[in-house]
C-alpha positions, 0 to 999 in steps of 0.5 A: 501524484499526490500534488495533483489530488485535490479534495473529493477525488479518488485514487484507485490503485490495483493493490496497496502495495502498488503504491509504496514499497514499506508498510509505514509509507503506505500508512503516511501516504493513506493517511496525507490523502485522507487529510485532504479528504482524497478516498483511496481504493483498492481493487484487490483488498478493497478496504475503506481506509476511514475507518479503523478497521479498514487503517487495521486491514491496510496495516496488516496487508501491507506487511504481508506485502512487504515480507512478500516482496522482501522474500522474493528478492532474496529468493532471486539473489539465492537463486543466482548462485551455483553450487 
């Protein structure tokens, strides 16, 4: 994907966390596309990543999704245990 985006496009995602699994991923991806003048957009968070506050948020909201994310597979392992 990041092949194909050239400048001026737009990449639209659902939610951040769509679009890598770690909150450092996240930000080398945000800020590859931002470099090549790609704007990234969110419908769930709905932040704009040029500025620092958006790059704040995007931080942020990406460990929340990743703590989110990591809890949930250790739920789905514990819960295939019996007692």
């Amino acid at each position: 994907m990041m092949n194909f985006l050239r400048e001026g496009d737009e990449l639209i995602v659902s939610e951040f966390s769509c679009l890598a699994r770690s909150t450092t991923d996240l930000l080398n991806i945000v800020d590859s596309l931002t470099k090549k003048d790609v704007k990234v957009f969110s419908f769930k968070e709905q932040l704009d990543t040029s500025t620092p506050q958006g790059r704040f948020m995007l931080t942020i909201f990406g460990a929340i999704d990743l703590h989110r994310y990591r809890n949930r597979r250790s739920l789905q392992s514990f819960s295939s245990y019996r007692l």
